[in-house]
C-alpha positions in Angstrom: 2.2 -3.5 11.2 4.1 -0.4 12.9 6.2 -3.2 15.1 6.4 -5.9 12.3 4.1 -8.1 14.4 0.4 -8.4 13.7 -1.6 -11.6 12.9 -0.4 -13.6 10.1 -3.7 -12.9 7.6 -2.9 -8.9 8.1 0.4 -9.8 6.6 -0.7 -11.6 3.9 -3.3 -9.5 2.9 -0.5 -6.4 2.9 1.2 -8.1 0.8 -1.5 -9.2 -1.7 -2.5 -5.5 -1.8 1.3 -4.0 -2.0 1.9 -6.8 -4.8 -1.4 -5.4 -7.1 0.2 -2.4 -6.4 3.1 -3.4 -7.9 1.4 -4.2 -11.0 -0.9 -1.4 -11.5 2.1 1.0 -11.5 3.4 -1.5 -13.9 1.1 -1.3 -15.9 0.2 2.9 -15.6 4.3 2.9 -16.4 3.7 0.6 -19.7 0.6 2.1 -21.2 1.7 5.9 -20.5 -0.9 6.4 -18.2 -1.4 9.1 -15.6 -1.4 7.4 -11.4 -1.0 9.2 -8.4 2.8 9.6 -7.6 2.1 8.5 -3.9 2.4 5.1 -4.7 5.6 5.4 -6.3 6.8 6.6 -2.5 4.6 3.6 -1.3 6.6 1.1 -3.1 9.8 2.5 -2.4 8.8 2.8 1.7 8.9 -0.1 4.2 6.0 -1.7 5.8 6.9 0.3 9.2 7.0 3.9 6.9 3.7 2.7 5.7 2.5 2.4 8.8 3.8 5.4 10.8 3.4 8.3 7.7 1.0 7.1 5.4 -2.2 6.8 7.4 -5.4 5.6 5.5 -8.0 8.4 5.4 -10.8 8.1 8.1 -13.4 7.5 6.0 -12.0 4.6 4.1 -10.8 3.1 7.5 -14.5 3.5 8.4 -15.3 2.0 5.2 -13.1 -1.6 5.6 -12.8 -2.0 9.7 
């Protein structure tokens, strides 16, 4: 993702997860609840931000890969 390249299901799948993203701040926004202001700068960032600042956490990388 840091080059815009990648295999076609990596893309999709960031977008599937950026998109419930999308609606859970939504929704936190709606309803008056409390969410981590991170993803407010997640939302707001490109994918090549994402992928060059906002590194997952080692042990949820271990977790998924």
């Amino acid at each position: 993702m840091e080059h815009q390249e990648g295999d076609w299901r990596y893309n999709k799948r960031y977008n599937r997860v950026l998109n419930a993203l999308k609606k859970l701040v939504a929704e936190a926004k709606l309803w008056g609840c409390d969410y981590d202001p991170q993803a407010d700068k997640i939302l707001k960032s490109s994918k090549q931000e994402i992928a060059e600042k906002m590194k997952v956490p080692k042990d949820i990388a271990k977790k998924y890969n």
